[in-house]
Biopython code that builds the backbone (N, CA, C, O; Angstrom):
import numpy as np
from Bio.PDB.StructureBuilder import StructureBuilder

atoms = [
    (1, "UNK", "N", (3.604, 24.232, 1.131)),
    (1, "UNK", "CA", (3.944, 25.563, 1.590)),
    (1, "UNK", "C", (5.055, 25.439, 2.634)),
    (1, "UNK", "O", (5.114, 24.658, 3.584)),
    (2, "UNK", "N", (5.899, 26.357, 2.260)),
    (2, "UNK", "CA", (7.283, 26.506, 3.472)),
    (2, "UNK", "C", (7.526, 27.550, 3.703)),
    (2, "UNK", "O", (7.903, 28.433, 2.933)),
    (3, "UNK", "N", (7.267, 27.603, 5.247)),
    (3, "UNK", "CA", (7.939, 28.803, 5.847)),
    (3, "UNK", "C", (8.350, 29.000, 6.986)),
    (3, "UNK", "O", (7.971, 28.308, 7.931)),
    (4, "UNK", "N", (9.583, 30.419, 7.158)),
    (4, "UNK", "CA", (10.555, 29.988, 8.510)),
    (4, "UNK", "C", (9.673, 30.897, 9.608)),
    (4, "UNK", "O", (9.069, 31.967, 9.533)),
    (5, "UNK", "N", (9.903, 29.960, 10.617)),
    (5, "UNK", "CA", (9.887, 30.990, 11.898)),
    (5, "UNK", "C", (11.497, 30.587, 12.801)),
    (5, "UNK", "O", (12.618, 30.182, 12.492)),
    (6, "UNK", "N", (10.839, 30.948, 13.916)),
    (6, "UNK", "CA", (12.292, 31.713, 14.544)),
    (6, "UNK", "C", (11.761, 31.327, 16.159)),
    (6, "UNK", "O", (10.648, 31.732, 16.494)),
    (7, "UNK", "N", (12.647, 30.486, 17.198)),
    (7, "UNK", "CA", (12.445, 29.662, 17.972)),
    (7, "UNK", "C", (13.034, 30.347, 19.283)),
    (7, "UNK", "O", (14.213, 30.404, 19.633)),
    (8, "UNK", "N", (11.847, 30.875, 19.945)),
    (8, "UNK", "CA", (12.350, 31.847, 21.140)),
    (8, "UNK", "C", (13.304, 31.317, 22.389)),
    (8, "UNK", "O", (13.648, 30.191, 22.747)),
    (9, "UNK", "N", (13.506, 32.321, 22.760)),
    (9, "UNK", "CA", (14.587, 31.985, 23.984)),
    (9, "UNK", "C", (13.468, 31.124, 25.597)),
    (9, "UNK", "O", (13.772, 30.819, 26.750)),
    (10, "UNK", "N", (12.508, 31.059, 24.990)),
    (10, "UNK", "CA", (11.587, 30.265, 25.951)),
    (10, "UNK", "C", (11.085, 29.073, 25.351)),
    (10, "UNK", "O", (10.361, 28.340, 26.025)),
    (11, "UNK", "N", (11.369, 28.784, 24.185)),
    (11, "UNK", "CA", (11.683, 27.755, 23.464)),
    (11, "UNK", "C", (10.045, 27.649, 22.765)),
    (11, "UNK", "O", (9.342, 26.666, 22.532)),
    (12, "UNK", "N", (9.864, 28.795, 22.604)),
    (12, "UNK", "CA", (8.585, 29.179, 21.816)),
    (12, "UNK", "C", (8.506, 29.290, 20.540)),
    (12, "UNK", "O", (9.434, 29.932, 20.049)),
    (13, "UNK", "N", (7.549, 28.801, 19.647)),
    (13, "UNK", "CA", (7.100, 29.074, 17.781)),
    (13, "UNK", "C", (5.943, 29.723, 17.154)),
    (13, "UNK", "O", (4.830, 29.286, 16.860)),
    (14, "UNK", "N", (6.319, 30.521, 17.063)),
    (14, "UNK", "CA", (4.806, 31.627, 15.991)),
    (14, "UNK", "C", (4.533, 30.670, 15.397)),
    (14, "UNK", "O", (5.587, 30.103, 15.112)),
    (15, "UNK", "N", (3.471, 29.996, 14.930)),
    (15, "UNK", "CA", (2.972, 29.694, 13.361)),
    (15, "UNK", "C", (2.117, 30.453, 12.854)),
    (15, "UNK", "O", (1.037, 30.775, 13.350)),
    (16, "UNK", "N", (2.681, 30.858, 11.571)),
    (16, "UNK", "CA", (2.466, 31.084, 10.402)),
    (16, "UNK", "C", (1.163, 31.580, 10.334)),
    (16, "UNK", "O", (0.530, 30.551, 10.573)),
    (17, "UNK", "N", (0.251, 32.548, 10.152)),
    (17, "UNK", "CA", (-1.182, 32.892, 10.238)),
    (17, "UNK", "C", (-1.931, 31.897, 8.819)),
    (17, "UNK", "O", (-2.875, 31.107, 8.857)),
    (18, "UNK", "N", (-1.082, 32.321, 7.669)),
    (18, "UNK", "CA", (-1.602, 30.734, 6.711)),
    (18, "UNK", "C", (-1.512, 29.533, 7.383)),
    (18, "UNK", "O", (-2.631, 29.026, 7.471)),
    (19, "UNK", "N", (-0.763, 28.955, 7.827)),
    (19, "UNK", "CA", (-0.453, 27.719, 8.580)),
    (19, "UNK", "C", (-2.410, 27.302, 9.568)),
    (19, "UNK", "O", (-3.287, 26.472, 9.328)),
    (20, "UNK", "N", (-2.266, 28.397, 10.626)),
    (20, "UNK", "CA", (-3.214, 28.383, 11.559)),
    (20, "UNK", "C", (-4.842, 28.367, 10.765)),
    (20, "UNK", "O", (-5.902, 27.832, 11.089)),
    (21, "UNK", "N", (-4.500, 29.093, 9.772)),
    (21, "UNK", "CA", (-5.790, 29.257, 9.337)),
    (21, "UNK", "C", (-5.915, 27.930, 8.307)),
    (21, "UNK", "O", (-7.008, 27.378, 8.434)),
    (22, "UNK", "N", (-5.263, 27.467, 7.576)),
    (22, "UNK", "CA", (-5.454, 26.440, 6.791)),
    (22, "UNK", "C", (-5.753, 25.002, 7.589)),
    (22, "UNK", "O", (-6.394, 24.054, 7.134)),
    (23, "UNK", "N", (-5.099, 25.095, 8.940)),
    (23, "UNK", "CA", (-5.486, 23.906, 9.761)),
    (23, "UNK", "C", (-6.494, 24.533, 10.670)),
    (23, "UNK", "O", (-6.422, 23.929, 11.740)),
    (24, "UNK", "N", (-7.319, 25.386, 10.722)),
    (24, "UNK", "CA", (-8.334, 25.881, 11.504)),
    (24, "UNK", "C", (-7.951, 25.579, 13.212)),
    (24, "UNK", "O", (-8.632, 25.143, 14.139)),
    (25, "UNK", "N", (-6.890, 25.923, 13.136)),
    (25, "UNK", "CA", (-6.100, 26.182, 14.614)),
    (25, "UNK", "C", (-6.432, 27.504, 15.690)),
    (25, "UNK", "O", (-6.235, 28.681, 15.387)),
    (26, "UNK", "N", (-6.993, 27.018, 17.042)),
    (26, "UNK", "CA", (-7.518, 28.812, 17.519)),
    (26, "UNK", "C", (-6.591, 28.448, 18.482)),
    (26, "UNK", "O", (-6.172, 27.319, 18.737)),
    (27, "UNK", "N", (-6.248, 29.739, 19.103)),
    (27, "UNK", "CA", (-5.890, 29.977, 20.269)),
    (27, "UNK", "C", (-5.933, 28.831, 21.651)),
    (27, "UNK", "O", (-7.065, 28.517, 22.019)),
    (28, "UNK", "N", (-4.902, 28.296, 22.307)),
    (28, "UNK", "CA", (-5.286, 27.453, 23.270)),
    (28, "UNK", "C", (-5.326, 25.944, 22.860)),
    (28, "UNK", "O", (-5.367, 25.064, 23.719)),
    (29, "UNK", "N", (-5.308, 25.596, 21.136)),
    (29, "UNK", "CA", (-5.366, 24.197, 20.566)),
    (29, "UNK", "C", (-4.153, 23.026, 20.516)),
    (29, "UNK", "O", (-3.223, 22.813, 19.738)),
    (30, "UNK", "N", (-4.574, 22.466, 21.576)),
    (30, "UNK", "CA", (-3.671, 21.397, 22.193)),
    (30, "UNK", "C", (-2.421, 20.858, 20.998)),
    (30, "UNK", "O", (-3.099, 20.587, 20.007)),
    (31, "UNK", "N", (-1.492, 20.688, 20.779)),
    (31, "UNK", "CA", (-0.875, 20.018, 19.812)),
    (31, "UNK", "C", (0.200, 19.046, 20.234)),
    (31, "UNK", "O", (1.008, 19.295, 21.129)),
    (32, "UNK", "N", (0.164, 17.872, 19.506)),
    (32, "UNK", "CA", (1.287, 16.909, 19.664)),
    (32, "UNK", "C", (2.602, 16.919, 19.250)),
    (32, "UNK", "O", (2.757, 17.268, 18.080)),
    (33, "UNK", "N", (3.557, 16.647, 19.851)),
    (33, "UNK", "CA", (4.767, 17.265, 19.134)),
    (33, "UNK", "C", (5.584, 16.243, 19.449)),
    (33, "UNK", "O", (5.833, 15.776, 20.561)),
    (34, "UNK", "N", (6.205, 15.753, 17.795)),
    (34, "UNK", "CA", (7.013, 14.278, 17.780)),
    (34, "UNK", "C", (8.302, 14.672, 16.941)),
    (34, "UNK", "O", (8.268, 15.523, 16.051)),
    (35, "UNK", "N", (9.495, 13.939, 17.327)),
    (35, "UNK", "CA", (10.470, 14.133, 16.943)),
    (35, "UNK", "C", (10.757, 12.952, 15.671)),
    (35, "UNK", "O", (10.831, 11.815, 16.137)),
    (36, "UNK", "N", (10.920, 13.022, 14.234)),
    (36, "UNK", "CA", (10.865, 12.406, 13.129)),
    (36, "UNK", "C", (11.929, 12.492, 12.761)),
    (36, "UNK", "O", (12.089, 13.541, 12.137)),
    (37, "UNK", "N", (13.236, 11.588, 12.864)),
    (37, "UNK", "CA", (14.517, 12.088, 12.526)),
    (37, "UNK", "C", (15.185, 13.231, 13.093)),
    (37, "UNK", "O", (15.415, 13.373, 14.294)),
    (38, "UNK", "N", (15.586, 14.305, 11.875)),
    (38, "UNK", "CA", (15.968, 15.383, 12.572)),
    (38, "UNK", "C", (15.089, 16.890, 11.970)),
    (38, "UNK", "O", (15.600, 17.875, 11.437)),
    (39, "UNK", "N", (13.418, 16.601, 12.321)),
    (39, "UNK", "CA", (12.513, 17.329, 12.091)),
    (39, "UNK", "C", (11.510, 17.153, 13.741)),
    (39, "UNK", "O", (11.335, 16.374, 14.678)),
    (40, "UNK", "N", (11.160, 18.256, 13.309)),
    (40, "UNK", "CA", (9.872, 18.744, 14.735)),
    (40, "UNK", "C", (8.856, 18.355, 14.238)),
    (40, "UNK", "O", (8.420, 19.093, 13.355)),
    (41, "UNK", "N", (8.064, 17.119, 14.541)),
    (41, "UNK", "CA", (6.311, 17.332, 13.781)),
    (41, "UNK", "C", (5.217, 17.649, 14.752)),
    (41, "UNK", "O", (4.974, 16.915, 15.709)),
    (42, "UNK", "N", (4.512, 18.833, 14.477)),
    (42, "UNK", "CA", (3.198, 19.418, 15.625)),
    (42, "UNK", "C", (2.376, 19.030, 14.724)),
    (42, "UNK", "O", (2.517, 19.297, 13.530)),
    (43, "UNK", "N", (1.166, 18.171, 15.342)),
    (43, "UNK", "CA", (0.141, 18.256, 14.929)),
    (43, "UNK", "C", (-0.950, 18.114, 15.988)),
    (43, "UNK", "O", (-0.966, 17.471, 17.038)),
    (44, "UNK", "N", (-1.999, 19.024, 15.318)),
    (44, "UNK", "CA", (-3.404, 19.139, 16.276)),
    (44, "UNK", "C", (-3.940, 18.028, 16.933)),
    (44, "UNK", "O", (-3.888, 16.977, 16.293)),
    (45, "UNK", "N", (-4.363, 17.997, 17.871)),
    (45, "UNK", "CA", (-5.125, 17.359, 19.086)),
    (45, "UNK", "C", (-6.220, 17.116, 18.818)),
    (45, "UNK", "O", (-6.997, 17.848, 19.432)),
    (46, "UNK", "N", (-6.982, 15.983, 17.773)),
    (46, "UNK", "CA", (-8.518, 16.008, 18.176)),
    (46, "UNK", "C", (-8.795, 14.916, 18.659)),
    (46, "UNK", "O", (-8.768, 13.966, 17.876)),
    (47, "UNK", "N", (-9.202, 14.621, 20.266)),
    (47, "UNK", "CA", (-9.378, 13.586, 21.057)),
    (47, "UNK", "C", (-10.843, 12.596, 20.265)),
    (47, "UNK", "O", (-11.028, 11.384, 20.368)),
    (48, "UNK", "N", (-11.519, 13.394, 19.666)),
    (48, "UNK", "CA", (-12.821, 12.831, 18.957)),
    (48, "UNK", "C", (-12.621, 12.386, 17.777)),
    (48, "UNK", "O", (-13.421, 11.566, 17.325)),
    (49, "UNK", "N", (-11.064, 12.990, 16.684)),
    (49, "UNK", "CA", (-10.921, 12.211, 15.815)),
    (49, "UNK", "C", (-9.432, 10.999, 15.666)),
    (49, "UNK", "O", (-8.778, 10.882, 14.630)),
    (50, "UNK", "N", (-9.233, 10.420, 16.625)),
    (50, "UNK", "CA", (-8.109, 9.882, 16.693)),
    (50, "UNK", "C", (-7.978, 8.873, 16.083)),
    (50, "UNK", "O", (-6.866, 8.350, 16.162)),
    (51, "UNK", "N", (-8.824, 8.325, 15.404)),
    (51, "UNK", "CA", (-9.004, 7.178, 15.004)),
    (51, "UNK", "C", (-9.247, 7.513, 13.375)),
    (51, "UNK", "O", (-10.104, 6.841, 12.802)),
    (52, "UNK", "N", (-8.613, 8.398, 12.717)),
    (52, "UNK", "CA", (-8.498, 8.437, 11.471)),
    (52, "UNK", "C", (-7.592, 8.785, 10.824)),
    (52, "UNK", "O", (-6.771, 9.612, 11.221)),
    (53, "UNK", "N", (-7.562, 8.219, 9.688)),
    (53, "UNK", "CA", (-6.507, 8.253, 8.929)),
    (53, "UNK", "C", (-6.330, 9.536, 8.313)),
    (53, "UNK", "O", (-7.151, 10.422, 8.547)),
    (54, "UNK", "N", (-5.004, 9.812, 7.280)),
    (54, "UNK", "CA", (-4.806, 11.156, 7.162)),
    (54, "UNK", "C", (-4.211, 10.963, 5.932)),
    (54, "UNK", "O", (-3.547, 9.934, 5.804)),
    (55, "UNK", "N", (-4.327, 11.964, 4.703)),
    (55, "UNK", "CA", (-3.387, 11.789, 3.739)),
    (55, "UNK", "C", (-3.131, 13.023, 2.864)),
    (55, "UNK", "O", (-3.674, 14.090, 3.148)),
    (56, "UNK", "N", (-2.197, 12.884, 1.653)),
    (56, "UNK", "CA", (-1.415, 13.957, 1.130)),
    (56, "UNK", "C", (-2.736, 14.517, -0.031)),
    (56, "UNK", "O", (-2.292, 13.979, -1.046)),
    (57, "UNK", "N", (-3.708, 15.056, -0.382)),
    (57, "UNK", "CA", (-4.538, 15.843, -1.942)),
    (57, "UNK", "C", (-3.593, 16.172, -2.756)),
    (57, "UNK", "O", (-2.880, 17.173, -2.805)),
    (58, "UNK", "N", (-3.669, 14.936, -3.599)),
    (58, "UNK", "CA", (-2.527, 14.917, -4.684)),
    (58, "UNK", "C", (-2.890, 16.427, -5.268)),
    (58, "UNK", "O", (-1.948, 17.113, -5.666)),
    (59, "UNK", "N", (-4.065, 16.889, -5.319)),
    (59, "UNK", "CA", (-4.185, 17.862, -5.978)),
    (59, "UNK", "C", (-4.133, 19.266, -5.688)),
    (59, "UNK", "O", (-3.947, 20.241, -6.417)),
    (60, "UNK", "N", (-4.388, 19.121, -4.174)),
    (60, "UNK", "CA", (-3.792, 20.327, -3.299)),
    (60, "UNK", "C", (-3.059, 20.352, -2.433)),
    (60, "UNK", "O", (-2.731, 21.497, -2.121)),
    (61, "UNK", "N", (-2.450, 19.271, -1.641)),
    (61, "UNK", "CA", (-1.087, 19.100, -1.330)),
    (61, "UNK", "C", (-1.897, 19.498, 0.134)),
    (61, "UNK", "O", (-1.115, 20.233, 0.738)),
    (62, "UNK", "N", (-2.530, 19.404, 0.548)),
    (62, "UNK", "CA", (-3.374, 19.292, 1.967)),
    (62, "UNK", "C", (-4.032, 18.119, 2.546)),
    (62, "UNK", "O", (-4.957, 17.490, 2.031)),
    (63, "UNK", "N", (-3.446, 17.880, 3.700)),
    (63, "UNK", "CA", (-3.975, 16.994, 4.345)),
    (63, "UNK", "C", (-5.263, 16.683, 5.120)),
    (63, "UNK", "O", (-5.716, 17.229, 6.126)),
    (64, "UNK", "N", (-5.775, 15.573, 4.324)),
    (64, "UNK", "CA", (-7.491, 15.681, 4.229)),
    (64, "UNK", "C", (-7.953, 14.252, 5.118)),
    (64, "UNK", "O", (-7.137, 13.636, 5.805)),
    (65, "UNK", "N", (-8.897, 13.987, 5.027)),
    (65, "UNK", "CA", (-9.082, 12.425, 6.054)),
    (65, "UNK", "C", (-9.042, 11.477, 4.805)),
    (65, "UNK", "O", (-9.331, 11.888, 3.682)),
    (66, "UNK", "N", (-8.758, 10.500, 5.001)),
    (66, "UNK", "CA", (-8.695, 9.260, 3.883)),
    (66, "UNK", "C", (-10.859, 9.034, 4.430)),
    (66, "UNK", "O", (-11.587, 9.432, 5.339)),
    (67, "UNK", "N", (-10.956, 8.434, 3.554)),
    (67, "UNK", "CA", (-11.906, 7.462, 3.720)),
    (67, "UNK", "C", (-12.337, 6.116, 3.351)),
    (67, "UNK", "O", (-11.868, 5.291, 2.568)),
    (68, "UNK", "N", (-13.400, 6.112, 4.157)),
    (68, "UNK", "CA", (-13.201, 4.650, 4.312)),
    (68, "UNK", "C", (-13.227, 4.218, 3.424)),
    (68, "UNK", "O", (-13.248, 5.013, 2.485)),
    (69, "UNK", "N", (-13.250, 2.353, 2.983)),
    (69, "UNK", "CA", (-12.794, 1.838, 1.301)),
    (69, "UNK", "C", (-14.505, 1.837, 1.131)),
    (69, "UNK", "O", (-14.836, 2.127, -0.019)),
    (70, "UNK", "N", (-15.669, 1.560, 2.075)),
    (70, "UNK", "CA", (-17.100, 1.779, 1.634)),
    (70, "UNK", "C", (-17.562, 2.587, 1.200)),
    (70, "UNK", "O", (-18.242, 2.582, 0.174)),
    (71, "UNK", "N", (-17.274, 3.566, 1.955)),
    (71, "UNK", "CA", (-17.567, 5.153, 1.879)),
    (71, "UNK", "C", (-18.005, 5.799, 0.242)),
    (71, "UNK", "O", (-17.100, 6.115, -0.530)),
    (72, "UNK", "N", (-19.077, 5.904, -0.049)),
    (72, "UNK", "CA", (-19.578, 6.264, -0.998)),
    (72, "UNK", "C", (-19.242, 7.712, -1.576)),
    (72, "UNK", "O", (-19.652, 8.715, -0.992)),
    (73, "UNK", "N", (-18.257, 7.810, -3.089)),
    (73, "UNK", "CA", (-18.049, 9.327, -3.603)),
    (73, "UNK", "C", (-19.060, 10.349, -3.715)),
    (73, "UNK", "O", (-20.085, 10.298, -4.394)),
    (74, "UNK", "N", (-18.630, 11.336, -2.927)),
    (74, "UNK", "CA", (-19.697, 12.759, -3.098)),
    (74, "UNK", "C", (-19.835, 13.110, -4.968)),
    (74, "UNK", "O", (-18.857, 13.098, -5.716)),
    (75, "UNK", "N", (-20.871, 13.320, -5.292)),
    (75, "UNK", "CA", (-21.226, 13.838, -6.410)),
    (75, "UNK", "C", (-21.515, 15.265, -6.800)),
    (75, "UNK", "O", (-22.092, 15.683, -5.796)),
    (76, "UNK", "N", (-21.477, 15.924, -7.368)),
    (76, "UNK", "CA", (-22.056, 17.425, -7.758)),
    (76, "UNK", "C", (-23.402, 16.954, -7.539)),
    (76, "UNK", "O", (-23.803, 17.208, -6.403)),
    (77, "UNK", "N", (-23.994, 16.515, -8.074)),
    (77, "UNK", "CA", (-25.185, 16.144, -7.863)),
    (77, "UNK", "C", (-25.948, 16.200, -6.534)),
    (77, "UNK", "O", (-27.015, 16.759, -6.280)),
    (78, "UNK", "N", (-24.768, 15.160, -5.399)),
    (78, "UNK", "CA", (-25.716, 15.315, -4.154)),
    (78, "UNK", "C", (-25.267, 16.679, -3.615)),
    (78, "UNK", "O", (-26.026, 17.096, -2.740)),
    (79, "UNK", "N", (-23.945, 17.709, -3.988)),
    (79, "UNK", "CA", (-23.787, 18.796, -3.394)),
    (79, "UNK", "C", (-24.610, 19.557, -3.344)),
    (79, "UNK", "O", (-24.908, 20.280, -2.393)),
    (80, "UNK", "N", (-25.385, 19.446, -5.022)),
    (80, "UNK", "CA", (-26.384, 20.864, -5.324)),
    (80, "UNK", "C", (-27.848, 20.182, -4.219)),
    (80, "UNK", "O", (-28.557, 20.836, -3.454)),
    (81, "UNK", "N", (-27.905, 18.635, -4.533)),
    (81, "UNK", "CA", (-29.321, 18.590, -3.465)),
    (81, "UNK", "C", (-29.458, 19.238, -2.427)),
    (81, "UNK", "O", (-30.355, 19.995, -2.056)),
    (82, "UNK", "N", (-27.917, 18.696, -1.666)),
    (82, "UNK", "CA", (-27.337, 19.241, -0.165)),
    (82, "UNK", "C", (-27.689, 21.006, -0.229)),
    (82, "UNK", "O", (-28.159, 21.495, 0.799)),
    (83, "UNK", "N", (-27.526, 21.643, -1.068)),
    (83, "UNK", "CA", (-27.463, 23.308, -1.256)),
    (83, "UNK", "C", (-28.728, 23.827, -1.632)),
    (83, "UNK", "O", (-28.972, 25.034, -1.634)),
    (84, "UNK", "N", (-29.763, 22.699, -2.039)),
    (84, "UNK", "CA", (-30.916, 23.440, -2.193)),
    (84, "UNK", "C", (-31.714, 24.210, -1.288)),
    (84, "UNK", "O", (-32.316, 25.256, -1.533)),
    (85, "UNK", "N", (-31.632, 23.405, 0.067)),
    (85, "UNK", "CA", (-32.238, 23.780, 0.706)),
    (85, "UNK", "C", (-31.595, 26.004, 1.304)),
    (85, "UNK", "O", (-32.232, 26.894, 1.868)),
    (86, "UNK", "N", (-30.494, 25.965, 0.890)),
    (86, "UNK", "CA", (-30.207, 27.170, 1.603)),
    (86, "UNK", "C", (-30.322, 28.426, 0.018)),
    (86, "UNK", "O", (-30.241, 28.329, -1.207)),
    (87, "UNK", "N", (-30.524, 29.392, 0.931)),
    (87, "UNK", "CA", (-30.939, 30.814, -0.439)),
    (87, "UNK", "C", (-29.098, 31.161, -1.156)),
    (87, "UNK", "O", (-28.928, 31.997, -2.043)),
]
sb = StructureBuilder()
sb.init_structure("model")
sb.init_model(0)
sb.init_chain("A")
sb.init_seg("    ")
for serial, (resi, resn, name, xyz) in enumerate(atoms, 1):
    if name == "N":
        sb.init_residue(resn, " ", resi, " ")
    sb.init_atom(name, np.array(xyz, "f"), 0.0, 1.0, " ", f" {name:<3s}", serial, name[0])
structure = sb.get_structure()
């Protein structure tokens, strides 16, 4: 997804209400901001998850946590167990 905003005279950036909501961004959420060539990269602050990796969902083009190489695949199976319990 691409889209423009517009870079205030206080050197301020709207993002995008899709943007905020797809990264579950609220009000007040700390962000890092690195210069990559000749691009701006912000990304969210989570002091509790810093230590993980990050990657592209070939299939939805969203950035999801890698996991680990142990890390056992979720099944439909254990989803519906996981869901039984709720109505």
């Amino acid at each position: 997804m691409t889209t423009i905003t517009t870079l205030s005279s206080k050197g301020q950036v709207v993002l995008p209400r899709m943007v905020r909501s797809q990264l579950h961004l609220a009000p007040g959420t700390k962000l890092l901001c690195e210069v990559q060539g000749d691009s701006v990269v912000l990304t969210p602050e989570h002091p509790r998850r810093s230590n993980r990796e990050y990657v592209i969902d070939p299939l939805t083009g969203l950035r999801v946590t890698k996991a680990r190489e142990q890390t056992e695949p979720v099944t439909s199976e254990m989803i519906k167990a996981l869901l039984e319990d709720y109505p």
